[in-house]
C-alpha positions in Angstrom: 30.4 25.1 -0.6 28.2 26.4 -2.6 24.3 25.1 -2.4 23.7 23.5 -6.4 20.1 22.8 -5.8 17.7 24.2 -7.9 14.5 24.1 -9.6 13.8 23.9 -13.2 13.0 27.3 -14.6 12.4 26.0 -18.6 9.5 23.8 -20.1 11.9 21.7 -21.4 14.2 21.2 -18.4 10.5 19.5 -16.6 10.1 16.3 -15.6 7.4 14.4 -18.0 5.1 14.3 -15.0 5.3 17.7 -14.7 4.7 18.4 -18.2 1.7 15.8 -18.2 -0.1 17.8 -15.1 0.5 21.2 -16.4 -1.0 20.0 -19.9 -3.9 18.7 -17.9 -4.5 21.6 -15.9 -4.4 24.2 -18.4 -6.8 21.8 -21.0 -9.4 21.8 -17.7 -9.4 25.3 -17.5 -9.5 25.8 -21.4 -12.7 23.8 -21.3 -14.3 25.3 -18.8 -13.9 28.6 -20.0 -14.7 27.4 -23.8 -17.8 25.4 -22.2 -19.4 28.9 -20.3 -18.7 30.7 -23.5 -20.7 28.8 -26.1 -23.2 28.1 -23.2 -23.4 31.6 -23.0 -23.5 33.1 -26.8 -25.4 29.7 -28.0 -28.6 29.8 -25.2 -29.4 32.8 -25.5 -27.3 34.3 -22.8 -28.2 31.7 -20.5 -26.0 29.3 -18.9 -27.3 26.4 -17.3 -26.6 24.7 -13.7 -24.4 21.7 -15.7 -22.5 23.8 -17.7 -21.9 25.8 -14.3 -20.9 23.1 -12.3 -18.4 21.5 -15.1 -16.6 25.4 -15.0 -16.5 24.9 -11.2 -14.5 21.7 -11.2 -13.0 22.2 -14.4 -11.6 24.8 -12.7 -11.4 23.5 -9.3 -9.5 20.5 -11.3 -7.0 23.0 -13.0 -6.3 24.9 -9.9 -5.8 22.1 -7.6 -3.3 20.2 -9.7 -1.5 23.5 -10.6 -1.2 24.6 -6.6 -0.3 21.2 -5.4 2.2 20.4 -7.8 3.7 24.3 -6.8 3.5 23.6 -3.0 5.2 19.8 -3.0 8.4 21.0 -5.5 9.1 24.2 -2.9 8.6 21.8 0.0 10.9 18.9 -1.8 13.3 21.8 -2.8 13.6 22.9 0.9 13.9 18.8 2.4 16.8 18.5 -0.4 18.1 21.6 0.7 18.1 21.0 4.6 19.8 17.4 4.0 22.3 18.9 2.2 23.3 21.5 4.2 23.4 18.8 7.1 26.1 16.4 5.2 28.1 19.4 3.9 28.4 20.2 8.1 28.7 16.3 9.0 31.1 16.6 6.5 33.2 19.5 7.1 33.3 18.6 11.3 34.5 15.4 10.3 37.5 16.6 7.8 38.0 18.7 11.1 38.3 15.9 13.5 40.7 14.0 11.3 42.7 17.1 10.5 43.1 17.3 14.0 43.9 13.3 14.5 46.5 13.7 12.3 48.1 16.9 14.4 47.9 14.9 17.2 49.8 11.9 16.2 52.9 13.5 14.6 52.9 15.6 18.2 
């Protein structure tokens, strides 16, 4: 048989939590970089600590929910694809066994 599990490649094939988080990460990072440019060009080529530290975790923010979200759909993706391979083999040694049942009792 052959393995159907896959993950979605499109925007619109997403789940609307997925959509949500990726919307949220990319506006962190949008902000932080907008922030430390008009920090920059509007103080006189000066950016303070607080605008520094909201890049940082705007950033951090972005990052994290990005990489997270990555790493649990490829570790979902491989569960879903262990548990199938294990009932497609429960299932083919057991069309086996009764194959062989039945050979047995016309014998």
């Amino acid at each position: 048989m052959e393995n159907k599990i896959r993950q979605p490649q499109r925007w619109n094939e997403l789940s609307i939590k997925d959509k949500i988080s990726y919307i949220i990460a990319i506006m962190m990072i949008a902000s932080g970089m907008l922030m430390a440019f008009l920090s920059f060009f509007l103080n006189a080529f000066n950016i303070s600590t607080g605008v520094l530290l909201y890049v940082a975790q705007a950033f951090l923010c972005g990052g994290s929910i990005i990489g997270v979200s990555a790493y649990l759909k490829s570790k979902w993706l491989e569960i879903d694809t262990r548990a199938s391979d294990k009932i497609e083999r429960f299932i083919e040694e057991w069309q086996e066994s009764q194959s062989n049942n039945k050979g047995r009792r016309k014998n």
